[in-house]
C-alpha positions as CSV (number, residue, x, y, z in Angstrom):
1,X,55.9,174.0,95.1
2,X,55.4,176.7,92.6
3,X,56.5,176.5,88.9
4,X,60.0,179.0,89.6
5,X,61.1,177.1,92.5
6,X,60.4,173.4,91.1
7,X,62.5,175.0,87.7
8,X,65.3,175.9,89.6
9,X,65.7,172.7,91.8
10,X,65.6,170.7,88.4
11,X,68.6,173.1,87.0
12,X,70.5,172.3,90.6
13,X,70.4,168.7,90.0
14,X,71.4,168.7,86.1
15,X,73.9,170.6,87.0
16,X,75.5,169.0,89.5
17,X,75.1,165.3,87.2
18,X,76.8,167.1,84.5
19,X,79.5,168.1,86.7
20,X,80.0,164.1,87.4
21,X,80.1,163.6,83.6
22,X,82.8,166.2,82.8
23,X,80.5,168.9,81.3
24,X,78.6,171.4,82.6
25,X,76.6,174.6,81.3
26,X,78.4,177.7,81.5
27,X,75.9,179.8,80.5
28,X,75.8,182.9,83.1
29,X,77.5,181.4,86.1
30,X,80.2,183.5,86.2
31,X,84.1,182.2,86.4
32,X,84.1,182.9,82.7
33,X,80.3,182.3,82.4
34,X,79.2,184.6,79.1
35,X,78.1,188.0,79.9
36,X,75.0,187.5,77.2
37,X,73.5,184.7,79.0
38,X,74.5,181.7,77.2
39,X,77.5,180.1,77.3
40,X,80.7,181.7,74.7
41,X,81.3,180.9,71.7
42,X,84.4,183.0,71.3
43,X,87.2,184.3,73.7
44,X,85.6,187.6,73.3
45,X,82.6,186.2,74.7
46,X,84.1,185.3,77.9
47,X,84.2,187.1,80.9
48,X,87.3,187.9,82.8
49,X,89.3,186.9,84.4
50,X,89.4,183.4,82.9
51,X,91.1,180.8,82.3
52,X,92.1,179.6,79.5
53,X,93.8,176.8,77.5
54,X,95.1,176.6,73.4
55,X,94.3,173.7,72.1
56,X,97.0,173.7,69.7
57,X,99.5,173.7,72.1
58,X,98.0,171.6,74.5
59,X,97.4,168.6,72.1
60,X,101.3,169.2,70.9
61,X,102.3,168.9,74.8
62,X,100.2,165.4,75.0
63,X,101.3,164.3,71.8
64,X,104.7,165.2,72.1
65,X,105.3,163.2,75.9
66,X,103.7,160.6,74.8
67,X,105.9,160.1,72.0
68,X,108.8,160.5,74.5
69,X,107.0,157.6,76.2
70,X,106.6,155.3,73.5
71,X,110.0,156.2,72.1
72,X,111.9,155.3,75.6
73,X,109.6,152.1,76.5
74,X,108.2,154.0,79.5
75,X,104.8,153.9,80.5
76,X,102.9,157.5,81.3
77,X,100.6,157.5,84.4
78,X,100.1,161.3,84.3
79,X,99.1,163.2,87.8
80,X,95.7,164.8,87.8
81,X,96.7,167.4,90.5
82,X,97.7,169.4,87.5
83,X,94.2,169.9,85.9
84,X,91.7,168.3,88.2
85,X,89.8,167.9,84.9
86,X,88.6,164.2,83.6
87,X,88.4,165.8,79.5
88,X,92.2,166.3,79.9
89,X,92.6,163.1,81.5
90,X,90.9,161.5,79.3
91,X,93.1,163.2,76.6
92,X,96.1,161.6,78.7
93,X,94.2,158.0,78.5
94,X,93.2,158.1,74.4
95,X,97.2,159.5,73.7
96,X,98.4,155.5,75.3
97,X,98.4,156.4,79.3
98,X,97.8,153.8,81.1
99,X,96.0,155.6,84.2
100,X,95.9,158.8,86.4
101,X,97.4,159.7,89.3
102,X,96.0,162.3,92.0
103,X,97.0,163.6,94.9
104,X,93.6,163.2,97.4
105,X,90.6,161.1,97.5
106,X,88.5,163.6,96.2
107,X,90.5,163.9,93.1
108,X,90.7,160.2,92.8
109,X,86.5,159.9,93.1
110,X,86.0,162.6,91.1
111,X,87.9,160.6,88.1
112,X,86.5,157.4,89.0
113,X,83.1,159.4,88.7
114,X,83.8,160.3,84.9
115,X,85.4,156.9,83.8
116,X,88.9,157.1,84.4
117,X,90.7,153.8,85.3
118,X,93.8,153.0,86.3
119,X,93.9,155.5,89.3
120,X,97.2,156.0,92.1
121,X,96.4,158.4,94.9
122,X,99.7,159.5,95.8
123,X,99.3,160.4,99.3
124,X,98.8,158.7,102.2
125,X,95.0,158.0,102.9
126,X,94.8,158.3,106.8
127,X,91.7,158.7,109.4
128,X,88.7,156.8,109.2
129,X,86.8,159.3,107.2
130,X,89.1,158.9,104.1
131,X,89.7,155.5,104.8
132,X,86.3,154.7,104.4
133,X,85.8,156.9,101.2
134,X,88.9,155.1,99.7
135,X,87.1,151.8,100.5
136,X,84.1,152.9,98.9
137,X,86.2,153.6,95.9
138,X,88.3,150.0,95.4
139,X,84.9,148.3,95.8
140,X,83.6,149.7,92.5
141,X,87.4,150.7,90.8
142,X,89.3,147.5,91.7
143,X,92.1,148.1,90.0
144,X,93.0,151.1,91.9
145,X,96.1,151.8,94.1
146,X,97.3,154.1,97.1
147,X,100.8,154.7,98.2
148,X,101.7,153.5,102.2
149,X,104.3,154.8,104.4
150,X,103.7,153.8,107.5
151,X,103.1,150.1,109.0
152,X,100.3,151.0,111.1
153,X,98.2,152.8,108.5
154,X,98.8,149.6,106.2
155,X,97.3,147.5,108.9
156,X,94.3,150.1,109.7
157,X,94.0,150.2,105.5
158,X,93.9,146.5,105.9
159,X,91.6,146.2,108.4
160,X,88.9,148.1,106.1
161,X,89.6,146.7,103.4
162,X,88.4,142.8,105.1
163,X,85.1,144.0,106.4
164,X,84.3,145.2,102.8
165,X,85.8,141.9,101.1
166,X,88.0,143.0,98.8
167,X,91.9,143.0,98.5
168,X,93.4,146.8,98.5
169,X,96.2,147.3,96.1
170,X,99.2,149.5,97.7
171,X,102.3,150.5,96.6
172,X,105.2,151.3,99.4
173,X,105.9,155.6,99.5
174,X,109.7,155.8,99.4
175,X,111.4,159.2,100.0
176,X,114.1,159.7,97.5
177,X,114.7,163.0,100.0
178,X,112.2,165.2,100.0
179,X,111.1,164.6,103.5
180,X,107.4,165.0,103.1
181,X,105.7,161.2,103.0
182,X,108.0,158.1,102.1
183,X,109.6,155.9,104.6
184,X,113.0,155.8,104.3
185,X,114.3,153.6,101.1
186,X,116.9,149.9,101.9
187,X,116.0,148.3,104.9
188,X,112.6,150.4,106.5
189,X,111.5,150.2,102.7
190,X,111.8,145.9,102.5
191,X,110.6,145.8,106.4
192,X,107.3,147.5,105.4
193,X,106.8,145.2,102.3
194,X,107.3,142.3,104.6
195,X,104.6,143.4,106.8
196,X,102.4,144.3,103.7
197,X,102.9,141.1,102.3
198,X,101.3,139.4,105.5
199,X,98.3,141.1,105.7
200,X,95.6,139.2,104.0
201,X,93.2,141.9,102.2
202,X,96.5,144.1,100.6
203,X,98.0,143.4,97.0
204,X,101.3,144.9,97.1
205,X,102.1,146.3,93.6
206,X,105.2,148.0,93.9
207,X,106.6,151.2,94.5
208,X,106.2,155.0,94.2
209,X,109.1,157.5,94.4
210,X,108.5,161.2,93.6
211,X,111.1,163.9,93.9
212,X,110.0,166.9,94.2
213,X,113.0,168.6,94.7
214,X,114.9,167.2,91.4
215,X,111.8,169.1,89.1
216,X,112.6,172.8,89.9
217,X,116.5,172.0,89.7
218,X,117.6,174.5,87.3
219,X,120.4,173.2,84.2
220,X,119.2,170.7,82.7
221,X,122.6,168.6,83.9
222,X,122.3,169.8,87.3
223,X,118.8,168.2,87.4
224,X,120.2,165.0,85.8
225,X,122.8,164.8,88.8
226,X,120.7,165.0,91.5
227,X,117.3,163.1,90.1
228,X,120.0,160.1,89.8
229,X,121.5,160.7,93.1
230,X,118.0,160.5,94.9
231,X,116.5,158.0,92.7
232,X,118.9,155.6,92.6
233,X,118.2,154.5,96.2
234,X,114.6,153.7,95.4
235,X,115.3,151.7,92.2
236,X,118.0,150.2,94.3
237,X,114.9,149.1,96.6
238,X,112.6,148.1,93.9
239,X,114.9,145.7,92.6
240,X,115.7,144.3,96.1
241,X,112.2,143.7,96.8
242,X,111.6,141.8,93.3
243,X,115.1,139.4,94.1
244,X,113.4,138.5,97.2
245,X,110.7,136.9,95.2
246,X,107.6,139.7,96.5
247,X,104.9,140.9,93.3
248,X,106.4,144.3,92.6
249,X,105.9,145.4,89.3
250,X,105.7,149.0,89.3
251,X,108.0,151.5,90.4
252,X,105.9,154.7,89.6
253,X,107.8,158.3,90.0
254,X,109.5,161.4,87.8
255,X,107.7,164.7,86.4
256,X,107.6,167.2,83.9
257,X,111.3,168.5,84.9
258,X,112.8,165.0,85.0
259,X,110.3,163.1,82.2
260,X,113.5,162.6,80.3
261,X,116.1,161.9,82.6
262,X,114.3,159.3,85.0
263,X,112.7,157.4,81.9
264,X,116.4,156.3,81.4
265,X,116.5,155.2,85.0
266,X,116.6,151.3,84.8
267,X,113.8,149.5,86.5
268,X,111.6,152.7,86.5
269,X,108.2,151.6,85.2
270,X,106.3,154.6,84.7
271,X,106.0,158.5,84.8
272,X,104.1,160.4,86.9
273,X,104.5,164.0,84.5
274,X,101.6,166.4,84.8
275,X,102.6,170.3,84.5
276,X,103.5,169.4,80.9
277,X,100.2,169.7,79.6
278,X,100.0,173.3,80.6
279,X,103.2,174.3,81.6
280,X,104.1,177.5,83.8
281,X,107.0,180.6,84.1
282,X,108.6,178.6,86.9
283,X,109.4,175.5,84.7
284,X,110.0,177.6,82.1
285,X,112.8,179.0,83.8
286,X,114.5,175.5,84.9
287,X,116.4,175.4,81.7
288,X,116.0,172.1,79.2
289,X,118.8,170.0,77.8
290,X,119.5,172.6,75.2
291,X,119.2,175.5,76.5
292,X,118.5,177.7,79.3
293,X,114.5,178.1,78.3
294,X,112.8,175.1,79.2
295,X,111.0,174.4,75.9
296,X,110.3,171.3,75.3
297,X,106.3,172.0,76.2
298,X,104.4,174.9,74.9
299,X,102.8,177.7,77.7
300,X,99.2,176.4,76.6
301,X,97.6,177.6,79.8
302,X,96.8,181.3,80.1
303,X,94.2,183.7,82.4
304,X,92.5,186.0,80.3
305,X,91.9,189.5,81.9
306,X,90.5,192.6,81.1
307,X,92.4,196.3,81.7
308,X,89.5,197.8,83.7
309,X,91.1,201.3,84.7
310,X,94.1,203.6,82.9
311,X,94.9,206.8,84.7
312,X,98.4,207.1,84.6
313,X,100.7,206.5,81.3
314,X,102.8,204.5,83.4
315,X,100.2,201.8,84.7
316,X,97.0,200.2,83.7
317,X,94.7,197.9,86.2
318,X,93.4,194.6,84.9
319,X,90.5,192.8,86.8
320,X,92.6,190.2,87.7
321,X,94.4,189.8,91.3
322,X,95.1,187.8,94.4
323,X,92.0,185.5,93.3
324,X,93.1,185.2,89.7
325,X,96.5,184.1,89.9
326,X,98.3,181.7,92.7
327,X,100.3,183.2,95.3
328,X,103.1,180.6,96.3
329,X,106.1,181.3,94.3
330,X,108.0,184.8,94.6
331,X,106.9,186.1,91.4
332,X,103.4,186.9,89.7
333,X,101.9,186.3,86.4
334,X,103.4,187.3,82.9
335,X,101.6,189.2,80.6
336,X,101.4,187.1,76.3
337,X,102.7,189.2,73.8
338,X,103.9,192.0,75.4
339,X,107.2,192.8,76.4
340,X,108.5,195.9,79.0
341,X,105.6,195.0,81.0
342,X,105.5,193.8,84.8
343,X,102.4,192.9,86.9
344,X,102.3,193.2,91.1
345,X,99.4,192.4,92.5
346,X,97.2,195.6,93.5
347,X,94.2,193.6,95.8
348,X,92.1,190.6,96.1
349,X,90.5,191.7,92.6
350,X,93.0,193.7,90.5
351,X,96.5,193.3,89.0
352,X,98.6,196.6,88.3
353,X,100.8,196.5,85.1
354,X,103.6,198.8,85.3
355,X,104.0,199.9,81.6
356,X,107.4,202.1,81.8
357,X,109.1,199.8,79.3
358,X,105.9,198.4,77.3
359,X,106.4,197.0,73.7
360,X,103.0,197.9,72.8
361,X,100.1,200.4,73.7
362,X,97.7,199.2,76.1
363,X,94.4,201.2,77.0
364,X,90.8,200.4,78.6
365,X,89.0,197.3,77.7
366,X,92.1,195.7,76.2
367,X,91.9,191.7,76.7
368,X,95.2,190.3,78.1
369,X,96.3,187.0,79.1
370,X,98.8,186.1,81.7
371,X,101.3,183.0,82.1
372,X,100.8,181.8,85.5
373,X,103.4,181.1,88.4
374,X,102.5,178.0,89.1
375,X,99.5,176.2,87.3
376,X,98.6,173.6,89.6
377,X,97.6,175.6,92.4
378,X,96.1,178.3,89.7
379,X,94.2,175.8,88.4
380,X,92.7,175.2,91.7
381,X,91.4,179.0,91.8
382,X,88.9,178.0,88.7
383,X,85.5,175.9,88.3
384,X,86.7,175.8,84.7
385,X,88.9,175.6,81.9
386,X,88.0,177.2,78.6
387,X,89.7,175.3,75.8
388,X,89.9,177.7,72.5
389,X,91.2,177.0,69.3
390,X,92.4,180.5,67.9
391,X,89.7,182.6,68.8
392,X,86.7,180.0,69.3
393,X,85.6,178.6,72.1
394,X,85.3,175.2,71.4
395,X,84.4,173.6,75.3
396,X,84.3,174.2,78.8
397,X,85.8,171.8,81.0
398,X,84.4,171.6,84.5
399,X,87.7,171.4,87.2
400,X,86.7,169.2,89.9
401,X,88.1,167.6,93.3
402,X,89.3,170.7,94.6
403,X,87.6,170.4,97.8
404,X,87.0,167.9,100.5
């Protein structure tokens, strides 16, 4: 093997190890990789689009919900799906939480991978493949849990749990109404922790109730309502289950729109809040207790992009488009700092500001950044995070567990 080749497959491997560590060069890779072949030390280093976090803001968001925690005797088990990044969970972990959530197996190894403890996996785990990754995963993370629905999948869970020795814990899905996963909360709820509580290789631990539907609720007391109305059931069920003598201890649910209406919820155990470390223009939009701008998290998470092409007075291109910024909600990105301005999307690549109101003059090679829709799923369009402190760039956090 020549000297190039054998050079190369040793930079594969570091790589990839570094990536299981929670670091990894950025030098030239693209995503943000440094145009100058090493990896930026400022944001005008980077290469766009990118994305990019403030530090400032993002250590406010953790400090500040985990305050909230403390202050309401809530514990935070914050969910991963947000970042997909073990530096911010471990961020979560030093600031008092007392584990991670995710939302797939993958996410749930690639935390194990970096250290995290603690870890819920929030959907079911069905089909032999998964099952058998998720088995691999209790046998060196013990202390980890996954949610159940379904009577059947708790006997197939238990099944592989025995022929690796090892007790699995679970906690029962409800559905507080969301109609996704959860069996139905009362009497299905109790009949599935009956059967759990027979089946020798599962701990049952308690139970998880996410609504989905009370986060986006806009009014702050119109969320209230209806986070109570379709919780209540659940901690209705949790308590039934603990007066019939069964080991529940944890009743696991709530977000970043409900983080302070559900932590008055009695019997709830823990949070589940991720968006709040980033935050977005749709939960901005929800309305907080005060006021109708959600505010009580700072916008710390922002795509940097680059105006590429300006032909027209009225419009400007940037290079970033369909790929750059998530697609699910009705309406794109927001530019930072500029007001008058609205983006559409103009192609897979490019993003088309429309400048007929613009606060401020923007021209060829200007560097913008962009609130995003939705950052979960924008998140997911990145290999990594750039975390900047003013205009240094202080780290590069690898996003992993998006696939697979």
């Amino acid at each position: 093997m020549n000297q190039s080749r054998r050079g190369m497959m040793k930079r594969s491997g570091a790589l990839l190890a570094a990536s299981a560590l929670g670091a990894v060069d950025v030098g030239a890779q693209g995503d943000g990789g440094s145009a100058i072949g090493r990896a930026p030390q400022t944001r005008a280093e980077i290469v766009t689009p990118a994305l990019v976090v403030d530090l400032d803001l993002f250590e406010a968001n953790i400090a500040r919900m985990a305050a909230h925690a403390k202050s309401s005797g809530i514990a935070l088990r914050p969910h991963a799906k947000t970042h997909k990044c073990p530096e911010v969970a471990r961020r979560q972990m030093r600031a008092g939480a007392l584990g991670i959530c995710t939302a797939t197996i993958r996410e749930a190894e690639a935390m194990a991978a970096a250290g995290l403890t603690g870890l819920l996996i929030t959907s079911e785990i069905v089909g032999r493949p998964k099952i058998e990754r998720l088995i691999a995963l209790a046998a060196r993370h013990p202390d980890a849990m996954v949610v159940v629905d379904d009577a059947s999948n708790a006997r197939d869970l238990n099944d592989a749990a025995g022929a690796a020795k090892l007790k699995l814990n679970v906690m029962i899905d409800v559905d507080p109404g969301l109609r996704r996963t959860g069996i139905a909360p009362g009497d299905p709820a109790a009949a599935l922790a009956e059967s759990i509580m027979k089946l020798p290789h599962m701990r049952l631990r308690g139970i998880h109730a996410y609504s989905g539907s009370s986060a986006h609720v806009k009014g702050w007391e119109a969320r209230r309502a209806h986070s109570i109305g379709v919780m209540t059931p659940a901690v209705e069920t949790f308590a039934r289950l603990k007066r019939k003598g069964m080991p529940v201890e944890i009743l696991s649910g709530g977000s970043t729109g409900t983080y302070n209406i559900d932590s008055a919820l009695e019997g709830m155990t823990e949070l589940q809040v991720g968006s709040y470390v980033f935050m977005d223009i749709e939960y901005r939009d929800i309305g907080g207790k005060s006021g109708a701008v959600y505010d009580d998290f700072s916008p710390s998470l922002t795509v940097l992009a680059t105006v590429i092409s300006k032909n027209h007075a009225d419009r400007a291109t940037v290079d970033a488009g369909i790929k750059a910024f998530a697609t699910d909600r009705k309406f794109g990105p927001e530019i930072k700092g500029a007001a008058g301005v609205a983006y559409n999307f103009g192609g897979d690549e490019h993003g088309i500001l429309v400048l007929d109101g613009a606060s401020r003059t923007i021209g060829v090679g200007d560097r913008l950044e962009f609130y995003v829709p939705h950052c979960d799923p924008n998140v997911n369009l990145y290999d990594r995070i750039y975390a900047c402190r003013g205009e240094r760039v202080e780290a590069a956090w690898p996003v992993l567990g998006r696939h697979g």
